[in-house]
N, C-alpha and C positions, 0 to 999 in steps of 0.2 A: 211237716209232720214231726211229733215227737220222737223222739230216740226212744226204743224202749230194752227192756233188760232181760237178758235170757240167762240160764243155770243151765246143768244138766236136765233136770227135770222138767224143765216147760220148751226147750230148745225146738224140739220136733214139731210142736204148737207151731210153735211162732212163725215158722219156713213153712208152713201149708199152702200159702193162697197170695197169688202173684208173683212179683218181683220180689227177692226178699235182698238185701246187702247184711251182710257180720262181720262185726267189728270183733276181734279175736285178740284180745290185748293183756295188758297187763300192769299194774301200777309201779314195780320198779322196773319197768320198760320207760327208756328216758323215747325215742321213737314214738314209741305208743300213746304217751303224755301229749306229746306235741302233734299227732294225727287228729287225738279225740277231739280237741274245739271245731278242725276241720270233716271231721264225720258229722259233726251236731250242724254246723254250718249248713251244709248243701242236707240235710237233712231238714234242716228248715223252708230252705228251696223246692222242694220236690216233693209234691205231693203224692202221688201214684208210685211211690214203693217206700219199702217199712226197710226202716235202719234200725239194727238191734246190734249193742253191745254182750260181749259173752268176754267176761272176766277170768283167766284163766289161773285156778288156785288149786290146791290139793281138795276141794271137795267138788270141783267141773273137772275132771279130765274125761269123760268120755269120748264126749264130742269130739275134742281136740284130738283123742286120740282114734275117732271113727274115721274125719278126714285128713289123718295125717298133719295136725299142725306142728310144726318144725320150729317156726321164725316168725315172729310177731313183732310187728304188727300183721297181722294175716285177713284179709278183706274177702271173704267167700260170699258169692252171689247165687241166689235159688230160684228156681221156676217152677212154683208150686211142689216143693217140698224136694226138687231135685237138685243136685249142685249143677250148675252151667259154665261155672269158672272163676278162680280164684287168683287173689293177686298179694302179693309181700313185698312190706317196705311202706316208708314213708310215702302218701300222695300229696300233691298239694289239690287246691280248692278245682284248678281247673281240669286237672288231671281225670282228678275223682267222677268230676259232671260229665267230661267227655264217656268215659267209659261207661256210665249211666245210661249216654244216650244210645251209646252202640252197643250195651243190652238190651233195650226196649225195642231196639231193630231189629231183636231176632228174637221178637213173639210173632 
C-alpha cells in the first residue's frame, strides 16, 4: 500500500477506519531520514493497514502536540480513529513487521 501524507488538517481523516501506523518525523531528523525507506518498505508489504507520514514543521503542530510528541521519530498506531500505542526511535524492517503483527492480534 502507498504511504500516504497527513497535515494538521486532513490528520483526523486519515486515522478513521482500521489499523492506522504515523510516521511523525522530521527532515533534519538524521533518525527520521533513515526510518523513512523503512516505514515505505513494510508499507509496501502489508496490505490491510494505511502508513501515513505526518511532517512535523511550524504549520502541523497540533497533532503532535494533542499526543504529546516529544522524540521523533515517533510511530503512533490507531484503531479506528483511537491511539492503541506508540513507539520512538529508530526500527528496523523486522522490528517494524513484528509489531504490525501483534497489533492485528488485538482486533
Amino acid at each position: 500500500m502507498a504511504l500516504e501524507h497527513a497535515n494538521d488538517a486532513t490528520f483526523d481523516s486519515m486515522i478513521g477506519n482500521g489499523i492506522t501506523l504515523v510516521d511523525f518525523w522530521a527532515s533534519w531528523c538524521g533518525p527520521c531520514r533513515m526510518f523513512g525507506p523503512i516505514f515505505e518498505s513494510v508499507s509496501n508489504k502489508v496490505g490491510d493497514v494505511k502508513f501515513v507520514k505526518f511532517e512535523i514543521d511550524e504549520t502541523n503542530r497540533h497533532a503532535p502536540a494533542k499526543y504529546g510528541i516529544r522524540s521523533i521519530p515517533a510511530i503512533l498506531a490507531f484503531k479506528d480513529g483511537e491511539l492503541i500505542e506508540a513507539r520512538t526511535g529508530l526500527m528496523d524492517e523486522d522490528t517494524l513487521s513484528d509489531w504490525i503483527t501483534e497489533l492485528k492480534g488485538t482486533n
